[in-house]
C-alpha positions in Angstrom: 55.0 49.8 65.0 54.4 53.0 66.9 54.5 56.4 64.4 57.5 58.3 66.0 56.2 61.9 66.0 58.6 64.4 64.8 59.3 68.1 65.3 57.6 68.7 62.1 54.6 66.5 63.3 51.2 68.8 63.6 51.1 67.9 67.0 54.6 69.1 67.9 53.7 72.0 65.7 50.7 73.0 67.6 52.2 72.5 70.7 54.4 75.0 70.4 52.4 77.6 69.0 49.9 76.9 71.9 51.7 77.2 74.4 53.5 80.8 75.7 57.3 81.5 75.6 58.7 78.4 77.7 59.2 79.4 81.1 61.8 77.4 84.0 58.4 76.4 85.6 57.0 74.0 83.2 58.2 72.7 79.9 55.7 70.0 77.9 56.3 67.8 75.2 55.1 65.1 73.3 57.0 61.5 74.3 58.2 60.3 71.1 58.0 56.2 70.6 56.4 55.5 73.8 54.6 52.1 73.4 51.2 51.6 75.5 50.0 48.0 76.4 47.2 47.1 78.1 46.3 44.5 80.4 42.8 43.0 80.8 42.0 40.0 82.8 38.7 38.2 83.8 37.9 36.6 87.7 41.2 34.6 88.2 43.1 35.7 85.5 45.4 37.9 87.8 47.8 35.0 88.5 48.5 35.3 84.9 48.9 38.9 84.7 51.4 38.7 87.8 53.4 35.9 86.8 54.3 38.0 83.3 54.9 41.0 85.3 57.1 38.9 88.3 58.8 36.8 84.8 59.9 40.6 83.0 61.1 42.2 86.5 57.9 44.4 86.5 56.4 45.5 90.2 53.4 43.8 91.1 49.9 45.1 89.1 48.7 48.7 90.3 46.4 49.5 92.6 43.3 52.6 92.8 44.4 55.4 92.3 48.3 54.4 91.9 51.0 54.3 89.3 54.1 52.0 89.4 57.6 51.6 88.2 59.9 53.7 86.3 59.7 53.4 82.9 57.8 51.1 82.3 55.3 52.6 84.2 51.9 50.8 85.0 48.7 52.7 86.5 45.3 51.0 87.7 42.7 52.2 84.8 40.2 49.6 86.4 39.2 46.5 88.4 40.5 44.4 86.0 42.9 46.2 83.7 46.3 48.2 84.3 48.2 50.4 81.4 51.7 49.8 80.9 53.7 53.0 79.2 57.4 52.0 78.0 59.7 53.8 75.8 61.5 50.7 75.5 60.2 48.2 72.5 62.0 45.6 73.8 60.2 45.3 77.3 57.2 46.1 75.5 57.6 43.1 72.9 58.6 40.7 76.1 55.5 41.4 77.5 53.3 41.2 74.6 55.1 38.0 73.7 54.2 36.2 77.1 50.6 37.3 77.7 49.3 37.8 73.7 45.3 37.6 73.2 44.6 34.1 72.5 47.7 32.8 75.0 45.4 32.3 77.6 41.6 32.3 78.5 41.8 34.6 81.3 44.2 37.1 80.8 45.9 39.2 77.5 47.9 42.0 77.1 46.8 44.2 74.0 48.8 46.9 72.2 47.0 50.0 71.6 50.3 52.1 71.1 48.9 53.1 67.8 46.0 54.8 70.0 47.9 56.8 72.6 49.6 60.3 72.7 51.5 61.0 75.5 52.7 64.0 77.0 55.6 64.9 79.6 55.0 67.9 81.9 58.2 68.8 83.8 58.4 71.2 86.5 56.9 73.0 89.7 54.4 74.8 87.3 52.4 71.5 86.4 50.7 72.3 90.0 49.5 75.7 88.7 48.6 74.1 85.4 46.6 70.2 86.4 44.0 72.3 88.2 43.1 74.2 84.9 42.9 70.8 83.2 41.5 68.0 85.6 38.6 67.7 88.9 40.6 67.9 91.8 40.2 64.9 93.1 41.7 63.4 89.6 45.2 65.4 90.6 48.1 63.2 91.3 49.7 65.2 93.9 52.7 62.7 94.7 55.1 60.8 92.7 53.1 57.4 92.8 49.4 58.6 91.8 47.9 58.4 89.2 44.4 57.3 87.2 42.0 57.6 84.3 40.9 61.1 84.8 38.3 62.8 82.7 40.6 65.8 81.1 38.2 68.7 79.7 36.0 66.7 78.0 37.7 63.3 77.5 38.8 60.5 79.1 42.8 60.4 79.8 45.5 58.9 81.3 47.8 61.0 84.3 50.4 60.4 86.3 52.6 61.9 88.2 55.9 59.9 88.0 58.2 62.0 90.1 58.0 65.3 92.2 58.0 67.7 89.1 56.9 65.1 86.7 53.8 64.3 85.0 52.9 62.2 82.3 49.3 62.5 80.3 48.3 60.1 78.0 45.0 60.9 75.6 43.5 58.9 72.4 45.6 60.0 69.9 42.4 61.5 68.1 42.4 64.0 70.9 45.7 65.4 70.6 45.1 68.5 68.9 42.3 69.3 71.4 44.8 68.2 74.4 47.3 70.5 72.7 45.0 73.4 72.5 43.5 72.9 76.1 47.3 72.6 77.9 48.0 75.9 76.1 45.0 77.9 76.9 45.2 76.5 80.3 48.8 77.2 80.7 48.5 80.9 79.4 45.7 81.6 82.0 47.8 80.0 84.9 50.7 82.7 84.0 47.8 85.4 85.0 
């Protein structure tokens, strides 16, 4: 099961501290309990992958540069494999439960929710702020987009899930440094 971080969590903690006096144009946060699965599949193994996303009401597997569905959301992280981010356990569980390593030769769905830390951005200043943070050609820039980016100096997860909405999923060893970068960044968008 997924740690649920708390307000007394360091990472909650730091994010606070890092980050200026919350403005009306962005607020960020850490997404308590949201469960990350992965989906990997050789040469012909996305029949499988499909039919378990078709069989759990899930839209059809992501494509470049794309991210799908509202909560769960999936997003294309390469040729052959797609990350699924859910706050709900019980989707997540379905899943896992119809596609688990070993199930099939081709195709698997892997939990690495123990891995992930996930952050919202919400508002018209995350378009002031993803610039600081990511190439520009890594920028979802409509609900719909998104991709593995590289953010600073490692590898992450964005996408932007609706007009003023962003969600950025690092390696959970990297959420201090995430937390540290969206601060500074944020502080030198304000001028």
């Amino acid at each position: 099961m997924v740690e649920r971080l708390v307000a007394s969590s360091n990472f909650e903690a730091e994010l606070q501290a890092a980050l200026p006096i919350a403005t009306q144009a962005l607020k960020v946060s850490v997404v308590e309990g949201l469960r990350v699965l992965v989906f990997r599949h050789l040469a012909g193994g996305a029949a499988a992958v499909h039919e378990v996303l078709a069989a759990n009401h899930l839209t059809a597997m992501p494509t470049p540069g794309t991210c799908l569905g509202d909560d769960p959301w999936q997003v294309w992280i390469g040729p052959a494999e797609s990350l699924l981010l859910t706050a709900s356990g019980r989707a997540a569980d379905d899943v896992l439960a119809a596609l688990h390593p070993g199930c099939n030769s081709l195709a698997c769905v892997v939990d690495q929710s123990a891995g992930w830390l996930a952050f919202e951005l919400l508002g018209a200043g995350m378009d002031d702020l993803l610039p600081r943070l990511f190439d520009a050609n890594a920028i979802p820039r409509h609900a719909g987009q998104g991709a593995r980016a590289r953010f600073m100096d490692v590898s992450a997860v964005v996408m932007r899930v609706g007009p003023d909405r962003v969600l950025l999923a690092v390696e959970r060893p990297h959420g201090s440094y995430a937390v540290q970068w969206i601060g500074h960044a944020w502080r030198a968008a304000l001028g």
